[in-house]
N, C-alpha and C positions, 0 to 999 in steps of 0.2 A: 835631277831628272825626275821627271813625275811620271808614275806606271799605271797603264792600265788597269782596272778590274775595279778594284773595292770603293767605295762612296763612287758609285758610278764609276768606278774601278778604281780602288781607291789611291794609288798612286797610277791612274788608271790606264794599268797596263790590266786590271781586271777585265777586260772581256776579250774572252776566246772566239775568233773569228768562223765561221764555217761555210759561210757562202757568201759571194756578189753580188751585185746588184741583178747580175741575168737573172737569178735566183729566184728573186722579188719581182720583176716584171714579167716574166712569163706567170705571175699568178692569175688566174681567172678573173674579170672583172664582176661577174655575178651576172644577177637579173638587176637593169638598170633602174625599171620601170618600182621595183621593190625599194629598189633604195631612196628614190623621189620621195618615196610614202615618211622614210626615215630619217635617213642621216642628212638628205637636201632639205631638209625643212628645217631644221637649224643650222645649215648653210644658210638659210635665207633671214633668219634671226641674227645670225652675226654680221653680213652685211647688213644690214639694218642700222646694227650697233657700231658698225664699222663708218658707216658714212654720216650718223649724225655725229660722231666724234670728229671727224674732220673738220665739219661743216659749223660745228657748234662749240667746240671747246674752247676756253679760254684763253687759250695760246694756238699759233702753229703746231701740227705734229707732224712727225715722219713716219710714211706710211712705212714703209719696210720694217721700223723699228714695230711699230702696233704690229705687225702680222707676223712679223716673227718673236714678237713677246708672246701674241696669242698661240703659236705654236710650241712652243717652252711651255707654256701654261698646259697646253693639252697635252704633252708628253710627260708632264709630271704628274699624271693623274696614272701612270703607266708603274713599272717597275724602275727601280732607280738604274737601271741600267741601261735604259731609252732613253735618248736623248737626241734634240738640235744641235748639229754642231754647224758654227755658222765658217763660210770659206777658208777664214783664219785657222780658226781651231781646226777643220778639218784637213790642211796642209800639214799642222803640226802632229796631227796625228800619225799621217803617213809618215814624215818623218821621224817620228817616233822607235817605228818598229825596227830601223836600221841601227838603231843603236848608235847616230849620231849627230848632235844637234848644237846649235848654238846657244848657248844657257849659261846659269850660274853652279849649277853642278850639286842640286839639294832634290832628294825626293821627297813631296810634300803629299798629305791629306790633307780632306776637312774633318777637323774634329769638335766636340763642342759647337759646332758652327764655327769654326774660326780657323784659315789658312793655319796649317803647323807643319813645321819641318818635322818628316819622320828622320829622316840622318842626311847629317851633307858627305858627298862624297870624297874620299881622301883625294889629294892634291888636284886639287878645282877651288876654281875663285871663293866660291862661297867656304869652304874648309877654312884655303889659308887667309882668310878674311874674320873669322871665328863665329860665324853661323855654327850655333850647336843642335843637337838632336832637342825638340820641344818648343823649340822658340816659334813663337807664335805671330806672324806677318801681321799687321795689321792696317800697311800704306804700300804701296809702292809708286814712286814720286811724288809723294805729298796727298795721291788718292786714297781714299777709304776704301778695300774691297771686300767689305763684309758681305754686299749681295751678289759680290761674281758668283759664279761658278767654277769647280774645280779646274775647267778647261778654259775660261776666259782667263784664269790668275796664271795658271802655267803661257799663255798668248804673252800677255804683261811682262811676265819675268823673261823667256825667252827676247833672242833679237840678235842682231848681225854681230860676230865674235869684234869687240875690240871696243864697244858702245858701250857706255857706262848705265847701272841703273842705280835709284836708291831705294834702299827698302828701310821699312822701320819697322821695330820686331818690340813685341812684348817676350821676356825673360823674366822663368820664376826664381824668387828671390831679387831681381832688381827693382828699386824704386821706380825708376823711370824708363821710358822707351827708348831704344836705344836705335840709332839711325846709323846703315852700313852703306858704301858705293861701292860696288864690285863691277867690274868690267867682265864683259861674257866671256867667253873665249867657247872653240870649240870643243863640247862634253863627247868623249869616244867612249860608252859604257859598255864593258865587255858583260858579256851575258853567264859567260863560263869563268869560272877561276877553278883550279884543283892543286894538287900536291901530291905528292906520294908519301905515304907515312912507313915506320919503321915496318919490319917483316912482312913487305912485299904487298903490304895495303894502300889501295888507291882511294884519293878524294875527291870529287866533282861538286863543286854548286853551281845549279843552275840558278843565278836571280831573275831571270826571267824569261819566255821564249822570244824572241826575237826572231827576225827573218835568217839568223847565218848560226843559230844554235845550235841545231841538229851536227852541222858541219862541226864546228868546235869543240862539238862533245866525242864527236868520232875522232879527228885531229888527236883530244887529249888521252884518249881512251887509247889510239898505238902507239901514243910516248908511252905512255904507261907499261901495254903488252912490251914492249924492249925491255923495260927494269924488271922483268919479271913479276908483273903482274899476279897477284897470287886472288884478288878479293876487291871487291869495290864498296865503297860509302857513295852515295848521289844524297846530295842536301838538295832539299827543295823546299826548305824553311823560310817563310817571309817572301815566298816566290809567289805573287798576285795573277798568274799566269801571263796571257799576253794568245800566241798564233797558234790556234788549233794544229796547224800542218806542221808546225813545231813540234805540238806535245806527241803527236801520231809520229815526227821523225825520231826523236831520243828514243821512244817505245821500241820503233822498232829494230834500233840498233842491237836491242838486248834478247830480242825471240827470235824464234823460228820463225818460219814463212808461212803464212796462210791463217796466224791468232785473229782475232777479233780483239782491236783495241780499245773503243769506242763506238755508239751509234747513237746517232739525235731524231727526235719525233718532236714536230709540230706541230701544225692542223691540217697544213698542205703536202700534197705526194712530194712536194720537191724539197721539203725538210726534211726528208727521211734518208740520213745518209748511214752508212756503215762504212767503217776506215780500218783493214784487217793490217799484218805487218806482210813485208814482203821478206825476199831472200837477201836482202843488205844488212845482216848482221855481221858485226864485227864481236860483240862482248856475248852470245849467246853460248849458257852454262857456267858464265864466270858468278860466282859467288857473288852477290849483291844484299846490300840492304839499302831502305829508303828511311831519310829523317823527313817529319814534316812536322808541324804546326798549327797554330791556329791562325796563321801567315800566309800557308800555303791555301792559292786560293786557282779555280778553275782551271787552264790546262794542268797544275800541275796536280788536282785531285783527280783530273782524267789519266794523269801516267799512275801516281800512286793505286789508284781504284784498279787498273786494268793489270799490274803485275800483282795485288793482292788477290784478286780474282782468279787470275789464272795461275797461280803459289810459284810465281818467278821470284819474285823478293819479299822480304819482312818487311814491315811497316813499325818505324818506331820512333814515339812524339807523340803531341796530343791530337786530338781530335782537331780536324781540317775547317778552313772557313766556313764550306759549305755552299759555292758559287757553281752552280750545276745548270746556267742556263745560255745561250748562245746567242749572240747579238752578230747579225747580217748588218754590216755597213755599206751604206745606197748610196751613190753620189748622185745629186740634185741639178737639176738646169742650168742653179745659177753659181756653181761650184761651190755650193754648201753640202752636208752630206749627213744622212738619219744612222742612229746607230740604233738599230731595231730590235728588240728579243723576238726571236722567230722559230724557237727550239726548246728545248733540253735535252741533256746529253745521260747517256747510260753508261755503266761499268760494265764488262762483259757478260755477267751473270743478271743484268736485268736492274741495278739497285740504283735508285735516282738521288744522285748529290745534292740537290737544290735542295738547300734549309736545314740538311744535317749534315753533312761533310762528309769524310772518312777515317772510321775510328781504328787505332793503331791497334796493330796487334802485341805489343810490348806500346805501354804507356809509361813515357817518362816526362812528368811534366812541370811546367813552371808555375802555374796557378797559384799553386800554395804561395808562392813568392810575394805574391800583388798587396802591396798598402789596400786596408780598409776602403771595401767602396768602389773597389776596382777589381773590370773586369775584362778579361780579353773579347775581343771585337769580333764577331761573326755574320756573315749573313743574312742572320736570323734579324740582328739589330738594328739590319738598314731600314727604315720606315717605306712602306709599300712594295717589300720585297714577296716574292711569291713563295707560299709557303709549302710548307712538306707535308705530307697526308699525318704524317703525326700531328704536327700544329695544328690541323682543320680542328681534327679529332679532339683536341684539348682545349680550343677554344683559348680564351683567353686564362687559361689556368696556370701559363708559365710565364708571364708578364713581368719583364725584368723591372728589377728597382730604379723607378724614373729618376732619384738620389745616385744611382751607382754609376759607373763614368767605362766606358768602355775603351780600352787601349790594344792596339797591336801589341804581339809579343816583341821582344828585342831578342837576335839571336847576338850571342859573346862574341865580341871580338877576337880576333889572334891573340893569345899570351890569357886571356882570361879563361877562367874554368867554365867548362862547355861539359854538363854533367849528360845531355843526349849523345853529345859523339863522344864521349867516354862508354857509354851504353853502346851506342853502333859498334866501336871498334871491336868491344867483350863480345858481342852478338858476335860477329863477322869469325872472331879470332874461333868462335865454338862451332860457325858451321864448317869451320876449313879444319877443324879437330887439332886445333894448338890447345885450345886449355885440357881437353883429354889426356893430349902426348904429358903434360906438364903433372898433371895429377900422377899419372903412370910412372912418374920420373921420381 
């Protein structure tokens, strides 16, 4: 599965949705006669350019391919979270946010510039296949797609469950390329998983928001309240965010009626939304804490940010991606579809994510961990990302080492030591006053 948000979301479930296309079309058109003076005058430069290419290049061309390269072109002069998506990609997107799709069952980045698997999913083709975390795509069916893009490679790999594809993967440590056929099948990616752990402590990860999350999170949250629910952990570690109306629904299962969750500012009156909780609390006063990361990337710095703001839960992990801006997605005449930054979003108390994230209030982190050279991946690192009044201010003074190699964090698997939810649990077990009772004892 490939998500939303990071490298133009970098399993790009990175962008948090906030508004439609009505959104976007009901903006002003301006003064028309101003814009001839401006922006029609290199309209009239590019047809220019546009038709002595037809008429004179060496070969045939296709025009739809030139106009819609030249729009890739002009939206990468943007933030990396703008982008063309052409009919294809833009089908897959929607299908996307359902959480279920026809695929190989791997969530990928681009890293290096180079397609790589961030982890294949347990029992999905590409798992029982042995696609491993790292492997880096290089072909699929004998194609080079070093100059796709994120969203053309996941078109390619996806496709009708039961069709075979082949992929050829560079793996470090092996000599050679090594070439896999895996048949798709349909990927069902549940958004929630949770447990209940010993002395009445609950566990929820959310990986990502999806369109039925909120739902699932409530669902898990009164299996829970029957065991006696005493305390909650919500993981939102490596969660790249995904649907605004998602991260505004978990929020509000846990507060009161009437908080201020969120609000976004644009340039336009019609970017400026505010998203308070209502009365559909089910978990409001249950003991909570929050783990996050340098994983955890926009909606889920919007739930983190707005229960540290208003002191409903702890914040404990490192320092957040830092993905604080909002992308309206427009669907096109010709059922292609713009994923626009049209916003950024705020934490209750006024503090803007974009470019520094949200720093934990118990920091437990894995940094120290990382081989020479290596750094976890934020933000900040994407090239033409919009910066934070702190970076204006510093100029190029914190210009990471062009030598150093930037990586997602990996959170532990089951059975492996997880030294933050050993932190959360200690956290949790002191705000419900068990290690008090135990000292006293």
């Amino acid at each position: 599965m490939l998500r939303k948000g990071v490298l133009s979301g970098w399993v790009l479930w990175l962008a948090a949705v906030a508004a439609l296309a009505a959104g976007l079309a009901a903006s002003p058109l301006g003064n028309i006669s101003a814009r001839e003076n401006s922006t029609y005058k290199e309209l009239r430069t590019f047809t220019e350019v546009l038709s002595l290419v037809e008429e004179n290049y060496v070969r045939g061309v296709d025009k739809t391919k030139l106009i819609r390269g030249a729009i890739k072109g002009m939206l990468r002069t943007l933030d990396p979270h703008t982008s063309f998506l052409n009919p294809d990609v833009y089908r897959e997107m929607q299908v996307e946010t359902s959480g279920r799709f026809g695929g190989l069952g791997i969530e990928i980045t681009i890293r290096d510039r180079v397609l790589t698997v961030v982890t294949p999913i347990e029992d999905t083709p590409a798992f029982r296949v042995g696609i491993k975390a790292g492997d880096q795509i290089i072909q699929v069916e004998g194609k080079n797609i070093k100059e796709l893009s994120l969203q053309e490679a996941v078109h390619l790999l996806r496709g009708k469950p039961g069709t075979k594809v082949r992929i050829t993967v560079r793996r470090k440590g092996e000599k050679k390329l090594l070439d896999f056929t895996i048949t798709r099948e349909v990927i069902r990616i549940k958004s929630v998983r949770g447990r209940m752990l010993p002395e009445g402590l609950g566990y929820i990860r959310v990986r990502s928001f999806q369109s039925s999350t909120t739902n699932e999170v409530r669902k898990m949250l009164g299996r829970f309240q029957k065991d006696s629910l005493r305390g909650l952990i919500l993981d939102l570690r490596n969660n790249p965010g995904g649907l605004l109306s998602q991260a505004v629904g978990v929020s509000d299962i846990f507060l009161g009626p009437g908080k201020l969750i969120v609000y976004t500012r644009g340039r336009m009156e019609n970017q400026k939304h505010r998203f308070t909780s209502t009365d559909r609390t089910r978990g409001e006063g249950l003991p909570l804490v929050i783990l996050v990361n340098a994983g955890s990337a926009s909606a889920s710095e919007i739930v983190a940010g707005a229960f540290q703001d208003l002191g409903r839960a702890e914040i404990i992990g490192e320092k957040t991606f830092g993905k604080g801006s909002v992308q309206t997605i427009v669907p096109l005449s010709d059922g292609s579809g713009l994923r626009l930054t049209t916003a950024l979003y705020y934490t209750p108390k006024g503090r803007l994510i974009q470019g520094k994230g949200i720093d934990p209030d118990i920091v437990v982190g894995v940094s120290a961990a990382l081989p020479p050279g290596v750094r976890l991946l934020r933000e900040r690192d994407l090239p033409r990302h919009i910066p934070s009044a702190e970076e204006k201010a510093k100029g190029d003074a914190k210009k990471k080492d062009p030598k150093s190699r930037a990586v997602l964090p990996r959170v532990p698997k089951k059975g492996e030591k997880d030294f933050q939810l050993e932190r959360a649990i200690q956290r949790l077990k002191t705000l419900l006053g068990d290690e008090k009772k135990k000292v006293g004892a």
